[in-house]
LORO-192804 format. One record per residue (C-alpha): residue in one letter; x, y, z. Coordinates in Angstrom, 3 decimals. Layout:
BEGIN
- residuo|px|py|pz
- A|X|Y|Z
...
This chain:
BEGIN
- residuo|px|py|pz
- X|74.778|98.319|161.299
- X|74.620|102.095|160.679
- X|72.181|103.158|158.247
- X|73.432|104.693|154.711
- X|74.457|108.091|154.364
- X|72.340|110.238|152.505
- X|73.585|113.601|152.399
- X|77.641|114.753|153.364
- X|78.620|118.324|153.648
- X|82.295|118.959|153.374
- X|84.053|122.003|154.824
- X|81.274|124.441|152.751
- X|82.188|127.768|152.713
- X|79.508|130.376|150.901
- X|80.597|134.281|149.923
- X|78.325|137.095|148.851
- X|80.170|139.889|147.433
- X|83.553|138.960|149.390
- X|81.988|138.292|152.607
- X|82.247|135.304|154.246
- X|78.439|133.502|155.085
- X|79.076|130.502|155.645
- X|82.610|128.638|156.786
- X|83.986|125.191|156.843
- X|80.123|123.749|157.299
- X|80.660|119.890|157.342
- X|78.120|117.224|158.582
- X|76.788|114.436|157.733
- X|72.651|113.088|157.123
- X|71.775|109.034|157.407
- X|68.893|107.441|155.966
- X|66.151|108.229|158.525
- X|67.585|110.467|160.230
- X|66.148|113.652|161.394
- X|68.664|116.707|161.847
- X|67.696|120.116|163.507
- X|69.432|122.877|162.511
- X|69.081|126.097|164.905
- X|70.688|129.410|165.295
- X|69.340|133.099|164.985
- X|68.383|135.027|161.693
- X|71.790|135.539|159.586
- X|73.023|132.283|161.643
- X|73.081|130.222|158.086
- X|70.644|127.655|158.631
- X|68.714|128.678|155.224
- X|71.624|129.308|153.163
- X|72.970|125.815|153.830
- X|69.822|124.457|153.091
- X|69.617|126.354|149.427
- X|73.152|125.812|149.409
- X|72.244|121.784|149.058
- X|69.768|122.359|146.530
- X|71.606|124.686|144.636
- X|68.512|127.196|144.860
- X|70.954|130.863|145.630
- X|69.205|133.045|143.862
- X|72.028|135.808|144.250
- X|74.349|137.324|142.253
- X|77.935|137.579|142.706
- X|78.715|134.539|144.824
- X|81.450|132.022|145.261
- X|81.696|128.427|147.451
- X|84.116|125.976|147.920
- X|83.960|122.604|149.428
- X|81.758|119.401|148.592
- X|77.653|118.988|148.899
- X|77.798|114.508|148.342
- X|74.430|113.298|147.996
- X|73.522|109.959|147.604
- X|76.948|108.941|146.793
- X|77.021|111.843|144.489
- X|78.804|115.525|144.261
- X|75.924|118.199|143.764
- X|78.681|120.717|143.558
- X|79.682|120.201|140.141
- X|76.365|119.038|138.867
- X|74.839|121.489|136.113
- X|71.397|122.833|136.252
- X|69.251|120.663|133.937
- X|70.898|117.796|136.231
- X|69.995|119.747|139.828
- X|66.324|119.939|138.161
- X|65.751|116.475|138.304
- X|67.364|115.746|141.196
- X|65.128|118.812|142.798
- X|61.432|117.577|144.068
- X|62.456|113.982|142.770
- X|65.024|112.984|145.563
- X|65.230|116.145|147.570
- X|61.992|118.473|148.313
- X|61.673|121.653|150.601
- X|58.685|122.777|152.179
- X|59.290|126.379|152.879
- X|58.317|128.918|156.156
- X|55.249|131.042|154.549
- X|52.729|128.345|152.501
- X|50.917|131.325|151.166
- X|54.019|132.935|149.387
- X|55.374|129.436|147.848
- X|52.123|128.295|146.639
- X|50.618|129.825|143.114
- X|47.882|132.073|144.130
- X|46.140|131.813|140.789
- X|46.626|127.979|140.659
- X|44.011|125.247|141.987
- X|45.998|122.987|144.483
- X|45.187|119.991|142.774
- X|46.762|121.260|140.065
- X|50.371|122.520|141.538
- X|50.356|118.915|143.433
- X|49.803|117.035|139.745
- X|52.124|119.621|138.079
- X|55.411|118.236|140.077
- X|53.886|114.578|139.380
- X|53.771|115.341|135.762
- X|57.639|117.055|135.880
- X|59.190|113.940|137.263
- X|56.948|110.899|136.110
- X|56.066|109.561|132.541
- X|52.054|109.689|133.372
- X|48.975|110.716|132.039
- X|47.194|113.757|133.402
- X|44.311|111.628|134.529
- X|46.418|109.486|136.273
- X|48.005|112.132|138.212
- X|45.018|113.725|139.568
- X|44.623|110.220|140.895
- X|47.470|109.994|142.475
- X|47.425|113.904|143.323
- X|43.895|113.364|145.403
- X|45.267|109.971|147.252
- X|48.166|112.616|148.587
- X|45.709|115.048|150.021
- X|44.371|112.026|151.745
- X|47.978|111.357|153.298
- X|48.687|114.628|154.180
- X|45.162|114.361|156.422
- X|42.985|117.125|154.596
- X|39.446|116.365|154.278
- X|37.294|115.946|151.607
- X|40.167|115.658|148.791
- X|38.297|116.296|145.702
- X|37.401|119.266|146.892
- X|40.580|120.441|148.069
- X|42.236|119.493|145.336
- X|39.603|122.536|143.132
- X|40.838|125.210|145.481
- X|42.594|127.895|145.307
- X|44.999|128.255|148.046
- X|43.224|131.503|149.752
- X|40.481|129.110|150.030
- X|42.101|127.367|152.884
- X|43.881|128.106|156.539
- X|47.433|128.437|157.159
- X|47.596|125.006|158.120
- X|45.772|123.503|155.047
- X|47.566|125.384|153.160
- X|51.154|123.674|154.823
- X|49.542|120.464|154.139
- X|49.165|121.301|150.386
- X|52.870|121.583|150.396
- X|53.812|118.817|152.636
- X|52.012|116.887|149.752
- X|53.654|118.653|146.937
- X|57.145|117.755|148.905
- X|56.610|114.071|148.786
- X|54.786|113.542|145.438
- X|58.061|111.641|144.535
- X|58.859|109.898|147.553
- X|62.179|112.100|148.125
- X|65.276|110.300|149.900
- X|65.589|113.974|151.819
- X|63.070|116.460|152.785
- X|64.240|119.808|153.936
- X|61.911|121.665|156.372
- X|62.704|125.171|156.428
- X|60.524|126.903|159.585
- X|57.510|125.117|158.280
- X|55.423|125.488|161.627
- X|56.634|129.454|162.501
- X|53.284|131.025|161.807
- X|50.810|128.528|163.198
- X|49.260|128.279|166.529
- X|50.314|125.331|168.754
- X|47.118|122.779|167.967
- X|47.881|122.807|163.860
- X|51.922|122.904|164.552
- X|51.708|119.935|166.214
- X|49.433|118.486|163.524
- X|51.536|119.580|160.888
- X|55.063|118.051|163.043
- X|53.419|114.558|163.730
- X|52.504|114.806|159.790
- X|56.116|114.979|158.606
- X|56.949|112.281|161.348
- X|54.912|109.829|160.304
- X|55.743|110.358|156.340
- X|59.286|110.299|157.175
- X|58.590|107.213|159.009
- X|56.424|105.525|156.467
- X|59.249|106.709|153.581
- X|62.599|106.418|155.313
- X|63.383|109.773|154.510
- X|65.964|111.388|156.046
- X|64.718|114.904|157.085
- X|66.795|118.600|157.969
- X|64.213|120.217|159.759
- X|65.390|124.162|160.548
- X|63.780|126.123|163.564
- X|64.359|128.481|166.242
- X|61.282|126.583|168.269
- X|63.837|125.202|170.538
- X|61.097|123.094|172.801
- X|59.843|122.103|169.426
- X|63.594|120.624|167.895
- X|64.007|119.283|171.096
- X|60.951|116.808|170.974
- X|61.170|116.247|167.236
- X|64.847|115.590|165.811
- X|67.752|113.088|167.048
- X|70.788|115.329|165.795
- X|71.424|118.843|166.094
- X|73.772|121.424|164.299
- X|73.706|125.014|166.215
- X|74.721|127.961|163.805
- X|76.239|131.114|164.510
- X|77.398|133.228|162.253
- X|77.503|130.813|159.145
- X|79.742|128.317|161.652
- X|78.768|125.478|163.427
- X|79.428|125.874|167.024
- X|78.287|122.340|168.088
- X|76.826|119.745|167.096
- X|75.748|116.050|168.356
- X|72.913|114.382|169.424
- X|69.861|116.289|170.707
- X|69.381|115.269|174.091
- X|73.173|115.695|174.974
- X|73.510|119.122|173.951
- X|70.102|120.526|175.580
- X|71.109|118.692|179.252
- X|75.143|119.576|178.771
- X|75.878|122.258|176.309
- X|79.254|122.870|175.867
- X|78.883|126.098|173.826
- X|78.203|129.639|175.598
- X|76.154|130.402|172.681
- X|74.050|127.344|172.785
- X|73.510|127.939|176.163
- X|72.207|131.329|175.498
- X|69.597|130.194|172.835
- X|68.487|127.340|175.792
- X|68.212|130.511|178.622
- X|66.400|132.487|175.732
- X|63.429|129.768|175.749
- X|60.380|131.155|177.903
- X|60.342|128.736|180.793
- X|57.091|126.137|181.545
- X|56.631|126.969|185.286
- X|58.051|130.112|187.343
- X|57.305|133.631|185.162
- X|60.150|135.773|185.358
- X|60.290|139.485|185.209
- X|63.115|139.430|182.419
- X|63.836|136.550|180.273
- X|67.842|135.384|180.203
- X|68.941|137.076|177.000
- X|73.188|137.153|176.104
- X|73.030|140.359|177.868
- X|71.872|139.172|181.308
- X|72.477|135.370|181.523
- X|72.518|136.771|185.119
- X|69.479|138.552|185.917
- X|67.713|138.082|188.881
- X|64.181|136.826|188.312
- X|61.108|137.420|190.299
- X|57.595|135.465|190.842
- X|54.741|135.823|189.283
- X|53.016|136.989|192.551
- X|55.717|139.740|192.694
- X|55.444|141.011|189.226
- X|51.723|141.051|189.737
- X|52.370|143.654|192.798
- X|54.595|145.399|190.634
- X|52.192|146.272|187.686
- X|49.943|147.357|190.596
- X|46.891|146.265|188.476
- X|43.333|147.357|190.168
- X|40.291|145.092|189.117
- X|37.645|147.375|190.647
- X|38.255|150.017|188.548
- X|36.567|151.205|185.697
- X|38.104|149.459|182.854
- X|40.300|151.508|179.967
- X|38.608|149.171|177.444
- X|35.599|147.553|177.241
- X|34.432|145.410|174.383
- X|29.984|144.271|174.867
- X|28.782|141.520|173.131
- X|30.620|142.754|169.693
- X|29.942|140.356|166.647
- X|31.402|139.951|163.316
- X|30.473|138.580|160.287
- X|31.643|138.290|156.561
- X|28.555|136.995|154.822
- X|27.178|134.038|156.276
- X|30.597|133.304|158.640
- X|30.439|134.634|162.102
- X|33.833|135.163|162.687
- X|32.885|137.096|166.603
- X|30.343|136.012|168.381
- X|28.374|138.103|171.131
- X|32.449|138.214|172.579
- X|32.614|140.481|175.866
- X|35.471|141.173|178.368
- X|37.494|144.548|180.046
- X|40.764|145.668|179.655
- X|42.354|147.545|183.095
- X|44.732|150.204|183.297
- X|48.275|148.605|183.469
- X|47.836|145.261|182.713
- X|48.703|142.649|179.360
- X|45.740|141.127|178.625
- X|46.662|137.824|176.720
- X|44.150|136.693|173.799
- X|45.236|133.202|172.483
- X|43.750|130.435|169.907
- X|43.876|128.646|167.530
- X|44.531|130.338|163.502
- X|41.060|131.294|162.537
- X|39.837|131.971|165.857
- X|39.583|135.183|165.684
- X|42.175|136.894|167.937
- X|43.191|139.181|165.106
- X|39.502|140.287|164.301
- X|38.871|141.153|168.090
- X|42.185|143.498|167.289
- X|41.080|144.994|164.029
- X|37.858|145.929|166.065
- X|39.428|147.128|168.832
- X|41.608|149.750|166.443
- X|37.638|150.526|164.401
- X|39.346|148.753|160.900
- X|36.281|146.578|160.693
- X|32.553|147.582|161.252
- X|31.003|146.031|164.081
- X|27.910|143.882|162.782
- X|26.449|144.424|166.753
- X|28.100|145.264|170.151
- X|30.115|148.715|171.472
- X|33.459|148.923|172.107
- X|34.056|152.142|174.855
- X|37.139|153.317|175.599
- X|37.268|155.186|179.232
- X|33.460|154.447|178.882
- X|32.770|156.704|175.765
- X|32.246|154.502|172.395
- X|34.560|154.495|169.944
- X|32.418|155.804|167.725
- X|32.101|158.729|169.349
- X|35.714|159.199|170.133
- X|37.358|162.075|167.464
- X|39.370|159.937|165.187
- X|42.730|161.934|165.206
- X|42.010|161.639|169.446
- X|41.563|157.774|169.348
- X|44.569|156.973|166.943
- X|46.545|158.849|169.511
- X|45.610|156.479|172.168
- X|45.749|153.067|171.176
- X|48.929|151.963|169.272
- X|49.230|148.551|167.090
- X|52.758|146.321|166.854
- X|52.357|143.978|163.815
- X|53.315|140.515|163.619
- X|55.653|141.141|160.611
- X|58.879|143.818|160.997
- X|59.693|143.537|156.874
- X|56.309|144.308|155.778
- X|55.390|147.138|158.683
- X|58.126|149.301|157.305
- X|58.219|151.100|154.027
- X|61.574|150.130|152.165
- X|61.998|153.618|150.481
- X|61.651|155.874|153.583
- X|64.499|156.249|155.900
- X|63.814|154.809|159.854
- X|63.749|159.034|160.935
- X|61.411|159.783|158.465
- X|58.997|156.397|159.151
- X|59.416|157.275|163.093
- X|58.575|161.239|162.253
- X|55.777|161.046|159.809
- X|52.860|160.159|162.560
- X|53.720|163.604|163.939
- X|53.404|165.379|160.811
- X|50.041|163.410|160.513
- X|49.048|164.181|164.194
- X|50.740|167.464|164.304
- X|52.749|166.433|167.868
- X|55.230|168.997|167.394
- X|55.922|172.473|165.286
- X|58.640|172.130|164.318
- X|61.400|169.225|162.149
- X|64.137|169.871|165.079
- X|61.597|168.623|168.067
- X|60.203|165.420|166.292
- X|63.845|164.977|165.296
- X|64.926|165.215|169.096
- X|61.493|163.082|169.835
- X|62.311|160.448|167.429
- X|66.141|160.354|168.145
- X|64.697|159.767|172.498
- X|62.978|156.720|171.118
- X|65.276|154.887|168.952
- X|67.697|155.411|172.236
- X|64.133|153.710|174.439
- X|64.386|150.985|171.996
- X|68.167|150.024|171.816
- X|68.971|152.009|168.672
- X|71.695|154.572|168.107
- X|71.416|158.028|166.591
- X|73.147|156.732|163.382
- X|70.381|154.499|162.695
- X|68.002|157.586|161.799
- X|69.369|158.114|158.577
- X|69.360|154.165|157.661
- X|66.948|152.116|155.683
- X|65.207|149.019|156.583
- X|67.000|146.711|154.303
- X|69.990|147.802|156.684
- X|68.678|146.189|160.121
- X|68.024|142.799|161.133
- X|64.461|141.460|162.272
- X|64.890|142.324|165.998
- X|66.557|145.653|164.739
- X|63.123|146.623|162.813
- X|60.903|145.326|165.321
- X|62.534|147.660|167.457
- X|62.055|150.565|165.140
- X|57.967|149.393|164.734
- X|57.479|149.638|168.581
- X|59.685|152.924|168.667
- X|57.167|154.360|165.962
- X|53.980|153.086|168.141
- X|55.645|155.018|171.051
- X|55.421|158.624|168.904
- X|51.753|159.673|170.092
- X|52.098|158.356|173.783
- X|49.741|155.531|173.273
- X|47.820|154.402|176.144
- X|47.051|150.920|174.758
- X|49.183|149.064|172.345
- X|47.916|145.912|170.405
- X|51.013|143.383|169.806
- X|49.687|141.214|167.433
- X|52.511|138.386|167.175
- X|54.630|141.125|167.423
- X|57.513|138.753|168.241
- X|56.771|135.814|166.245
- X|58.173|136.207|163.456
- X|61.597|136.454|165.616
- X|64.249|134.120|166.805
- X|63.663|132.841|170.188
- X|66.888|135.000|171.793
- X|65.680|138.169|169.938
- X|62.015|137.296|170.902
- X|63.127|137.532|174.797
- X|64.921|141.027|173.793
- X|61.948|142.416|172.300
- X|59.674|140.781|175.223
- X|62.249|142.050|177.932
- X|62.066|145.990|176.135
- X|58.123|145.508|176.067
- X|58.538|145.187|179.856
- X|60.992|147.802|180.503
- X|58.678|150.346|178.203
- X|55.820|149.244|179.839
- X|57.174|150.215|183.366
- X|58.613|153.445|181.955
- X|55.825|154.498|179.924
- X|52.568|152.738|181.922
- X|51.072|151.054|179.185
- X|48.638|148.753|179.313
- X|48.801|146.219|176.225
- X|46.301|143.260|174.614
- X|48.892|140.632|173.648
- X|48.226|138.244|170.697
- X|49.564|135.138|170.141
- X|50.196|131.660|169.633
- X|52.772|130.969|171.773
- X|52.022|129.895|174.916
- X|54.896|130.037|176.849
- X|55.576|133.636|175.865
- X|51.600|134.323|176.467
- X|52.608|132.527|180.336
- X|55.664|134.668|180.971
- X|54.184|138.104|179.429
- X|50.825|138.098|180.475
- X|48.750|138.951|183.502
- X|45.021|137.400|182.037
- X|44.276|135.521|179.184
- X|41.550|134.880|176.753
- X|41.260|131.640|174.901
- X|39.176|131.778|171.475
- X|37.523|129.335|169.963
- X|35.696|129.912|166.157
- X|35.401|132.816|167.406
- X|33.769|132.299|171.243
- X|35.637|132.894|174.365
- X|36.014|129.863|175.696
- X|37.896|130.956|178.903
- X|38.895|134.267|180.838
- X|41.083|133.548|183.664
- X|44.522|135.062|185.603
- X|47.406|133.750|183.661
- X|48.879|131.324|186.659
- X|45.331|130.150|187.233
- X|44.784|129.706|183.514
- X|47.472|127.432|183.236
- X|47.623|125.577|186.454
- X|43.795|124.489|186.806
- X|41.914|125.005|182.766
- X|38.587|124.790|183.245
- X|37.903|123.763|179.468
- X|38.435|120.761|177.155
- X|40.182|123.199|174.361
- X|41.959|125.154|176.822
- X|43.240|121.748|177.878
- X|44.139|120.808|174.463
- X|45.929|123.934|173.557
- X|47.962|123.696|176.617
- X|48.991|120.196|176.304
- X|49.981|121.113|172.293
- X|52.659|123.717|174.141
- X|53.854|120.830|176.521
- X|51.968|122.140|179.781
């Protein structure tokens, strides 16, 4: 006997301002049942999810069709009704923990503050109950926790503080939108066999959204693709990822970084086709020389911030040409080693020398010229009031590259073109591009002084796995253009496996392990090397 249905979406169709987001959207969600919903950014998958809650916060919008939950139309429903239907029977545990939890709020207290909405209970009672859910959702210590503020805790403690606000009420659906994007492998996994097992011990019936293909594939049994607010296919999981029937699911599979051979260039949309190369060739290609003196060099460097060593005694080279990987867990300290690296944080001991002069030493309009920095996050690296010419111009006014407005013009107008962009995008704004689109526009700005070291910390993400290969397969084609040699940060593994020639694993704030990347992954030496690489399926 099938299980009851829980949730039915009816040929859905959302408009903003006239234009069509999302069309004809019908499937349906049984009791239990887990449902992945993929596609790339402006694909849909979040606006059908706030669609089902009723949480659009945008003006000027019209939909048609039926949202049936629980035997009941959520279309018509008014908004004291939704309320109480919202964090009762249907939570949502968002992408970014740190921007949907109350920063000047104790935990404990936003946990027992949806208790207290939905129950008739006494405060006392629902710190009780409030504490016991910290203890499901696997975080130590609960009375503690629960008298924290949430910049008290990790990314992943943080998640966990939601998870538990989610299912404070036992909800019949949870909806999971990207919940594991920003966390390293080790605490994603944590944080996936967290909602398995509530969803298992509840019966909930779970929409879990992602663009971590390897990860839907291991975690869902049904799966809608998106594309362009319309479902292209749908069915059950395993079918679609050994047949696909769609060209454009098949593009999001051939977008995934692959577990064994490295290619050159990833299989984006635009080359499906391309021919790829071994590792051992690429190697030859980049032309790397170990027994030179190194670009970088970081000796024995530590960091503190009061009584937390963050660094410690850490120590490795960085050669001309290559992508040195650094990977680990969140808190590890990959993005201190970078903030060093670019002199944003005192050293508390160590030298960092750069073509064997320190830093220190190094004229600071000379050094800012040389090494470069990619962020992890395209909406916050651009300012929203400055046009993409002027953002991609001003570091030569700073740096005085060129005399006059009709060379950095010309310069800036050469990059966008290095990047993918077109000459009309100069005069645009970032609220006008897509993620990929301003990622580009961040590494084309990077490119302005001729860097000889660039820094790409997570640079891709924050990015949908097909626009993550286009940004990893222009970081390749700029590196062979342009000879850079890049430190690579990330989470990721398979990306670190395909992009990298060494990595360096961190651990609280210790290399752990310094190896060749095929070596690396083929024969760890390390019990937490092990353990990160068996998190990313390896």
């Amino acid at each position: 006997m099938r299980a009851k249905k829980v949730l039915s979406v009816k040929n859905y169709s959302l408009k903003i301002d006239d234009k069509n987001v999302l069309s004809n959207i019908s499937f349906e969600l049984r009791k239990g049942e887990i449902l992945g919903v993929v596609g790339e950014s402006g694909s849909g998958k979040s606006l059908t999810a706030l669609s089902v809650l009723k949480l659009l916060n945008i003006q000027n919008f019209q939909s048609d069709g039926e949202i049936i939950f629980n035997g009941n139309s959520l279309s018509q429903l008014e908004e004291s009704k939704i309320k109480k239907i919202r964090g009762k029977e249907i939570s949502i545990v968002f992408q970014e923990p740190m921007s949907s939890l109350n920063p000047s709020m104790k935990c404990g207290h936003q946990i027992s503050e949806v208790i207290l909405n939905h129950e008739k209970i006494s405060s006392a009672s629902s710190k009780i109950k409030s504490l016991e859910l910290i203890n499901k959702v696997k975080l130590s210590n609960p009375n503690k926790i629960y008298e924290k503020y949430p910049h008290e805790l990790s990314g992943g403690q943080q998640q966990r503080i939601m998870i538990a606000i989610a299912i404070a009420c036992k909800p019949k659906l949870l909806i999971a939108d990207e919940p594991t994007t920003s966390l390293d492998s080790i605490v994603k996994n944590g944080i996936l066999e967290l909602i398995k097992s509530l969803q298992s011990e509840f019966r909930m019936s779970v929409i879990f959204i992602s663009h971590d293909l390897n990860l839907i594939s291991k975690f869902v049994d049904n799966i809608l693709i998106l594309k362009n607010g319309k479902i292209v296919e749908k069915g059950n999981v395993s079918s679609i990822f050994k047949s696909p029937k769609n060209e454009y699911t098949l593009k999001l599979l051939n977008s995934t970084p692959p577990k064994k051979n490295r290619p050159h260039r990833l299989l984006t949309s635009n080359s499906i086709k391309s021919k790829l190369i071994s590792a051992k060739q690429r190697k030859e290609k980049h032309k790397i020389i170990y027994d030179q003196s190194p670009i970088l060099e970081i000796k024995n460097i530590s960091v503190s911030y009061g009584k937390i060593t963050v660094l410690n005694n850490i120590s490795f080279e960085l050669f001309k040409g290559e992508v040195l990987g650094i990977v680990g867990e969140s808190g590890s300290g990959k993005s201190t080693i970078a903030k060093c690296i670019l002199g944003l944080i005192p050293l508390g001991s160590g030298k960092i020398t750069f073509k064997s002069e320190n830093i220190l030493n190094v004229k600071d309009s000379i050094f800012r010229k040389k090494i470069q920095l990619i962020f992890q996050d395209p909406y916050s690296s651009l300012n929203p009031e400055i046009s993409i010419g002027d953002s991609i111009v001003e570091p030569m006014i700073v740096h005085k590259i060129f005399s006059t407005k009709e060379e950095m013009k010309l310069k800036a107008l050469t990059l966008l073109d290095q990047v993918g962009l077109s000459e009309s995008d100069y005069y645009k704004f970032p609220d006008e591009f897509s993620g990929g689109q301003r990622q580009r526009i961040v590494i084309a700005r990077a490119l302005v002084l001729n860097p000889e070291i660039i820094v790409c910390d997570e640079s891709v993400s924050a990015l949908d796995v097909s626009i993550q290969a286009e940004i990893l397969n222009l970081l390749n084609d700029l590196k062979d253009i342009h000879k850079f040699t890049y430190i690579f940060i990330s989470h990721d593994m398979s990306v670190v496996k395909y992009f990298t020639d060494r990595v360096i694993v961190l651990n609280k704030g210790n290399i752990i392990e310094l190896n060749e990347t095929d070596a690396l992954f083929k024969f760890p030496k390390k019990d937490y090397t092990k353990a990160l690489l068996k998190a990313s399926n390896f």
